[in-house]
C-alpha positions in Angstrom: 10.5 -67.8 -24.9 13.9 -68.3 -26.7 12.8 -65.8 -29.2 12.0 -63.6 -26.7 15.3 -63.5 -24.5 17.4 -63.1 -27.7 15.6 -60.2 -29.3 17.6 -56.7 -29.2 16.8 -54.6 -26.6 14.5 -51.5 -27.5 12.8 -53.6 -29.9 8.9 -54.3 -29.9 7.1 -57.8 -30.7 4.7 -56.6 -33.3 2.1 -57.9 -30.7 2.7 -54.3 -28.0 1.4 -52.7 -30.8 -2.1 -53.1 -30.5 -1.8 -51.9 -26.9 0.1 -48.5 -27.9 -2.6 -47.7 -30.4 -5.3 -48.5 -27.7 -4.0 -46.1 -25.2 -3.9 -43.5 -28.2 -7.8 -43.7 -28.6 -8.3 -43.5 -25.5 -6.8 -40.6 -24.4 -8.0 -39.2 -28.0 -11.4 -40.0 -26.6 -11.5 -38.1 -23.2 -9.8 -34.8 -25.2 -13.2 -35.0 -27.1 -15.3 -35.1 -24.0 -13.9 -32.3 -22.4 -14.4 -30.1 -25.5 -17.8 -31.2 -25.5 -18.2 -30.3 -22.1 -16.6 -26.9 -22.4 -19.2 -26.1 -25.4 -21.8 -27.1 -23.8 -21.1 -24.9 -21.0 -20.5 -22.0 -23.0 -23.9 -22.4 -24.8 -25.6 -22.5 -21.5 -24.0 -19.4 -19.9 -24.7 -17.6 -23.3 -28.5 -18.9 -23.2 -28.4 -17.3 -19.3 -27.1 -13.8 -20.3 -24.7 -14.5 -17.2 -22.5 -12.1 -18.8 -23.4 -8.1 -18.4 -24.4 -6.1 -21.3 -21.7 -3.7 -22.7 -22.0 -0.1 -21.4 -23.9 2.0 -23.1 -21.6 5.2 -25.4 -22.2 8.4 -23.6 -25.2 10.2 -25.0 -24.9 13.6 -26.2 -27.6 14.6 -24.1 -25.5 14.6 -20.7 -25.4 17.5 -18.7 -22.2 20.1 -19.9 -19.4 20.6 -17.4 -21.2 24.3 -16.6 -24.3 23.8 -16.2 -26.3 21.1 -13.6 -28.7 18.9 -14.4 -32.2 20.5 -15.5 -34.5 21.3 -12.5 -31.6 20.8 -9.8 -30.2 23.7 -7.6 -27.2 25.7 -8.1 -23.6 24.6 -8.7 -22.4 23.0 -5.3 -18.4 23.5 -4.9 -16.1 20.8 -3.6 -16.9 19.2 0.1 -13.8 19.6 1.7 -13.2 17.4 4.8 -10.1 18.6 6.4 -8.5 15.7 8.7 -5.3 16.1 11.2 -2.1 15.4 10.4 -2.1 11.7 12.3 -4.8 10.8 9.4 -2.4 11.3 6.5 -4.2 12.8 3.9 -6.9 15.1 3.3 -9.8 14.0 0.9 -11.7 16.4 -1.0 -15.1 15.2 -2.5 -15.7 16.9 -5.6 -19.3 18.1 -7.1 -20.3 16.8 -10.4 -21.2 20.4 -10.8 -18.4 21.9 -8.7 -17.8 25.8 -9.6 -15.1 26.2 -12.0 -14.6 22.7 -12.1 -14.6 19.9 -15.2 -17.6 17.6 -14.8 -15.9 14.8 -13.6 -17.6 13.5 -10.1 -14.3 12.5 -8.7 -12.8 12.1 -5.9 -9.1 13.8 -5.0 -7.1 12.9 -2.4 -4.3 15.9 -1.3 -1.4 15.3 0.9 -1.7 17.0 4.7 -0.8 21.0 4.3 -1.7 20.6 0.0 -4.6 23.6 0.6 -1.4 26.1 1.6 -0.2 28.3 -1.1 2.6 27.4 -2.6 5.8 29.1 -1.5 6.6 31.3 -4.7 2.6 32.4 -4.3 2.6 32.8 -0.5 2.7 37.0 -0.9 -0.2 36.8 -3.3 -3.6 37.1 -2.0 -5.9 33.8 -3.0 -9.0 36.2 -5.0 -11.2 33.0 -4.3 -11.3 34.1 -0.5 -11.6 37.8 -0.9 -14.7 39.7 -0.9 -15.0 43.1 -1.8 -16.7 45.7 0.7 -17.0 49.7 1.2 -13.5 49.3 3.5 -11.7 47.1 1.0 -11.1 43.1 0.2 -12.2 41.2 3.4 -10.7 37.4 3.9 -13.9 35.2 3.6 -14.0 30.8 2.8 -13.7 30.5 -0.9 -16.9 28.7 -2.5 -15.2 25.2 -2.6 -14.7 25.6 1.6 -11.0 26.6 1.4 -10.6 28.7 4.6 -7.8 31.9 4.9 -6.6 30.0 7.8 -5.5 26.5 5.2 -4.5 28.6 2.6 -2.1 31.0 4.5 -0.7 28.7 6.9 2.7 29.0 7.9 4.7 25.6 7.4 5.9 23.4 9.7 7.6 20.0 10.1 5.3 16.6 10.4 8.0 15.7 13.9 6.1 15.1 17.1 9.2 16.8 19.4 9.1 19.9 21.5 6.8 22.7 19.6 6.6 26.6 20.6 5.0 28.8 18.6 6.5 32.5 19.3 3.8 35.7 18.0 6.0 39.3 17.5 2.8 42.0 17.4 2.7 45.5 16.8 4.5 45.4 13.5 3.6 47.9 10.6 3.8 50.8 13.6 7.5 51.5 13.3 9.0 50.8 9.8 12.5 50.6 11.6 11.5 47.8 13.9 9.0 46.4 11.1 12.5 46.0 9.4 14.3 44.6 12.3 11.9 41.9 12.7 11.7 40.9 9.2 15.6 40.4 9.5 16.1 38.9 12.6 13.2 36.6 13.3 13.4 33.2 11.9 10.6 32.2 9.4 8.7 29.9 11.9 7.9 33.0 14.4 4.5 34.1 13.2 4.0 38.2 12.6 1.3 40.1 14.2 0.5 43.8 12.4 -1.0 46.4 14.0 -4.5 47.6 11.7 -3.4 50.7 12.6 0.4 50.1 10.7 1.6 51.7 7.7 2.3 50.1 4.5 1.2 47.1 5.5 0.7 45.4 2.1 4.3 45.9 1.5 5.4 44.5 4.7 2.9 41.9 4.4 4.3 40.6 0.8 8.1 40.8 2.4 6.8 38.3 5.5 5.3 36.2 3.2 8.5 35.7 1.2 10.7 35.2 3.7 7.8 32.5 5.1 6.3 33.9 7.5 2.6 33.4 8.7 0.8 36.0 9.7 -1.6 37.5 12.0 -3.8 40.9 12.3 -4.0 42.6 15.0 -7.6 44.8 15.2 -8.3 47.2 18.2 -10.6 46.1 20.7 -12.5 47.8 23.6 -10.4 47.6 27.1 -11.3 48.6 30.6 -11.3 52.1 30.8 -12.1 52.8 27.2 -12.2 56.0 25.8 -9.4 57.0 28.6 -7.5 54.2 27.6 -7.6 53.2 23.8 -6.4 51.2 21.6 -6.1 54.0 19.2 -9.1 55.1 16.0 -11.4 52.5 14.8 -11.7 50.2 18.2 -14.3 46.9 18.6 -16.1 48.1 21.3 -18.3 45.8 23.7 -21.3 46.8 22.8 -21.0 47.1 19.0 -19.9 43.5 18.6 -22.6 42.2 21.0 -25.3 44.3 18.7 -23.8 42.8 15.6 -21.9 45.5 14.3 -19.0 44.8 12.9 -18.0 48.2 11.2 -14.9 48.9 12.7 -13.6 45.3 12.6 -14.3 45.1 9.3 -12.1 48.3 8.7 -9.4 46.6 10.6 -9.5 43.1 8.5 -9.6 45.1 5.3 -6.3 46.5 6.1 -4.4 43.6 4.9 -4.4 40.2 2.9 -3.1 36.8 3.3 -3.2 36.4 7.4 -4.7 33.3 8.8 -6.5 35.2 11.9 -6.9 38.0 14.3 -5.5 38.4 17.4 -6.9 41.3 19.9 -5.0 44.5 20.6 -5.6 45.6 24.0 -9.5 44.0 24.3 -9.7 43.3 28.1 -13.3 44.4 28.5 -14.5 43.3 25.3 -12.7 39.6 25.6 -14.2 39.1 29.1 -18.3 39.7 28.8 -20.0 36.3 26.6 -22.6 38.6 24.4 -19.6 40.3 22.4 -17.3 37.2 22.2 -19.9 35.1 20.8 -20.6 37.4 18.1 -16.8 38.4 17.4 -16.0 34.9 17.1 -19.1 33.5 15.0 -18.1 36.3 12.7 -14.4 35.2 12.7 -15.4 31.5 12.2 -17.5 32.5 9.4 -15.1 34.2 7.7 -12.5 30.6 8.2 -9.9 32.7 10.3 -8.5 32.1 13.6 -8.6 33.9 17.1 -5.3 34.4 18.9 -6.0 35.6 22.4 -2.5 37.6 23.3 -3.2 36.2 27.1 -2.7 39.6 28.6 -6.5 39.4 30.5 -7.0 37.3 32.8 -10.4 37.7 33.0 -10.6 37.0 28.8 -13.5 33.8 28.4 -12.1 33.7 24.7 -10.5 29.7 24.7 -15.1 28.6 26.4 -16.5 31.2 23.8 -14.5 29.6 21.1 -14.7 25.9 22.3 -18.4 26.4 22.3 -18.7 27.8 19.0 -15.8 25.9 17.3 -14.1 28.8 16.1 -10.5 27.7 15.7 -8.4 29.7 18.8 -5.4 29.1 20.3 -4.2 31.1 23.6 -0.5 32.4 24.3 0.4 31.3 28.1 3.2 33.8 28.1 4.2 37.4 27.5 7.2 37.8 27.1 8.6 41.2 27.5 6.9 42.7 29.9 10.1 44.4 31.1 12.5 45.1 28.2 15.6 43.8 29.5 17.4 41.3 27.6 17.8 38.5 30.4 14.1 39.1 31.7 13.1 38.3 28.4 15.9 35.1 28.0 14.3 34.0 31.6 10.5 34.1 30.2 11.8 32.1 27.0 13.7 29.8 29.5 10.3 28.9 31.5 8.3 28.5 27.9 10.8 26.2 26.7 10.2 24.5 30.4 6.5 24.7 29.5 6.7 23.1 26.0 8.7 20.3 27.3 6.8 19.4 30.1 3.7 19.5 27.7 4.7 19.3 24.5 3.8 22.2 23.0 3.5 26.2 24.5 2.8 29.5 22.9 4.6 33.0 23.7 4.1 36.5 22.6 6.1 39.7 22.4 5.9 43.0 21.3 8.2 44.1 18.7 10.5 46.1 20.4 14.3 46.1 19.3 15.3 44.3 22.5 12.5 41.5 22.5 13.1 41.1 18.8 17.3 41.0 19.0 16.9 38.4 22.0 13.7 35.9 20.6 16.2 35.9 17.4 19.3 34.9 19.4 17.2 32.2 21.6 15.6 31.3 18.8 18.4 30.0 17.4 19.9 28.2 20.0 16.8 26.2 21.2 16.6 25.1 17.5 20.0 23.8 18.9 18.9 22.4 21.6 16.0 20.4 19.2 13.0 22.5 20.1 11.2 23.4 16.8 9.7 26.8 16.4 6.3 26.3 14.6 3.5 28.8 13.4 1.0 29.7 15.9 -1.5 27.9 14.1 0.2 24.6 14.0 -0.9 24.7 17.7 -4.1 26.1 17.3 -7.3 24.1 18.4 -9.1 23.7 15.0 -12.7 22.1 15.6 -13.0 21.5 11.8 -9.9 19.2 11.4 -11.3 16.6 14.1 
C-alpha cells in the first residue's frame, strides 16, 4: 500500500500490463471476425450471381439510322403531343426510325411555343409543310405532325391579364393601305390578305419580319351569289359539300407562312352543315385554323368545328362598319369592355386608312392601360392542345 501511494503519478505497476495487452487481443480478435464475415458474404453473393451481367457491346448487326428494322413498316416520324400552356412543356416522342432523324429512340422535351419559327426565319416558308400542286405550294402537317398553325404562330406573352386579339383583312388589295398597315399596326394585330391581293409573297415576307401572324382570306359563296360576289375563284356551297376543293385550293396556294383561313364574304356557304363539314375537315387536315370574321349571323362555323375539332376561333366584333374614327374608338371601347369582363375577346376590321390610323392609336394606349394585344390564335379553341 505504501508503495503504492508514493509512486509518481502517470506511472504503471508492471502488474496493468497484462490487462492492456488483453484488451489488445481482444479487440484484435473481433477485427478478424468481421473480415471473415464480410468474405464470407461476398463469396456467397458471388456464388448467387446476385449481381447483373455486364451489358452486352452493340452488335454491328443493329439496324442503321435510315433504314427500320427488317420486315417492319415504313419510317414513322415523331409523335408530337402538343399540351397548353398551363402544362409547361411540350413532349415530343421520337421514332427509332423517325424520318430524317438519328436512330436514337429518345425522348425530347421543348419549351411551350419551341415548334414556332424562329424570328430571323419567320418570312421563310417551313418546305417540311408544303406540298406541291397544279396551283402552287399548299400549307399541309409536315411528316413529324408539325402543323402551319405551330409553326407560324404569332407570339405572345405567357401573362393571364386582359387578351384581345385584333384581325386587319383585306390586305394585298391596295398596296398603299397594305403599306399603311404594315407601318402602323403593332406586331401583335394579326394580318388577313385577300387571295385575290397582289404581291402577296412580298407583303407576306415584310409581316413576317416585323412579327406579324398571318391569316388568308379565300372567297367564299354568299347569299345572292353570282349577283353578289366575292370576286374570281369563289368556294361555293355546293362545291365544298361535293368535295371539291378547286378553287380553295387556288386561294391557299396564293401565299405561305399563314396559320389559317378566314372567309371573305361566305354567308351562304358558312350557314348550311354539308359544306362546313367538308371545308373544315379539309382545313383540319391540312393543320390550319378557321377564323370566322362574325359578319353572319346565321354562320354554324364555331358547332361545325367543335364537332370536328378543327381549331376555330370567332371574332364577336366588327369594327368598322361605319368609317368614322370615334365609331370605330366606341366599338374598340365595348371590346376592351368585353375582354375584361371575360378575359379574352376578338375584333376585326377592314383595312381601311381610317380603321387602320385609329386600331394603331387605341392600340397603343390600351397597351397603356395593361390590355395585351395577342395573335388571333393565341385565343383560338385548339382541340389538339387539350
Amino acid at each position: 500500500m505504501t508503495h503504492d501511494l508514493h509512486r509518481p503519478l502517470g506511472q504503471h505497476s508492471g502488474r496493468a500490463r497484462p490487462r492492456a495487452v488483453s484488451a489488445g487481443l481482444s479487440r484484435l480478435a473481433i477485427g478478424v471476425a468481421g473480415l471473415c464475415l464480410l468474405a464470407a458474404s461476398t463469396a456467397v453473393a458471388l456464388r448467387d450471381n446476385r449481381f447483373p451481367e455486364p451489358a452486352a457491346a452493340p452488335s454491328a448487326a443493329l439496324p442503321q439510322p435510315d433504314a427500320p428494322p427488317a420486315g417492319s413498316s415504313a419510317p414513322r416520324g415523331p409523335t408530337i403531343t402538343r399540351m397548353n400552356g398551363d402544362a409547361g412543356v411540350s413532349v415530343v416522342e421520337v421514332s427509332p426510325f423517325a424520318v430524317d432523324e438519328a436512330y436514337t429512340g429518345s425522348i425530347r422535351v421543348f419549351e411551350p411555343g419551341s415548334l414556332r419559327q424562329p424570328a430571323r426565319m419567320a418570312h421563310l416558308p417551313d418546305q417540311a409543310l408544303l406540298e406541291f400542286s397544279a396551283y402552287g405550294m399548299l400549307p399541309r402537317r409536315s411528316a413529324d405532325g408539325r402543323r402551319p398553325l405551330d409553326v407560324y404562330a404569332g407570339a405572345s406573352a405567357a401573362g393571364r391579364g386582359t387578351r384581345v386579339a385584333l384581325v386587319v383583312g383585306g390586305l394585298g388589295i391596295s398596296q398603299t393601305g397594305t403599306q399603311a398597315a404594315l407601318r402602323l399596326l403593332p406586331q401583335g394585330v394579326t394580318l388577313a390578305f385577300a387571295a385575290s391581293g397582289n404581291s402577296l409573297d412580298r407583303w407576306m415576307q415584310e409581316a413576317r419580319r416585323n412579327g406579324h401572324e398571318l391569316l388568308l382570306q379565300a372567297p367564299m359563296e354568299p347569299f345572292g351569289y353570282p349577283n353578289v360576289s366575292p370576286g374570281p375563284g369563289t368556294l361555293t356551297a355546293a362545291d365544298a359539300a361535293a368535295g371539291d376543293f378547286e378553287n380553295l385550293h387556288k386561294a391557299l396556294a396564293r401565299m405561305t407562312n399563314y396559320v389559317g383561313v378566314m372567309n371573305f364574304m361566305g354567308a351562304r356557304l358558312t350557314a348550311e352543315a354539308p359544306a362546313m363539314e367538308n371545308l373544315l375537315g379539309e382545313l383540319g387536315r391540312r393543320g390550319l385554323l378557321y377564323v370566322d370574321d362574325g359578319s353572319s349571323a346565321r354562320s354554324i362555323a364555331r358547332d361545325v368545328a367543335m364537332a370536328s375539332r378543327v381549331p376555330f376561333a370567332t371574332a364577336e366584333q366588327t369594327l368598322d362598319a361605319t368609317r368614322d374614327p370615334q365609331a370605330i374608338r366606341a366599338e374598340l371601347d365595348r371590346l376592351e369592355r368585353s375582354a375584361r369582363a371575360q378575359g379574352t375577346a376578338i375584333g376585326f376590321a377592314s383595312a381601311f386608312d381610317v380603321s387602320v390610323e385609329t386600331i394603331a392609336a387605341w392600340a397603343g394606349e390600351a397597351q397603356a392601360r395593361g390590355i395585351e394585344i395577342v395573335p388571333v390564335s393565341a385565343l383560338a379553341h385548339d382541340p389538339e392542345t387539350r
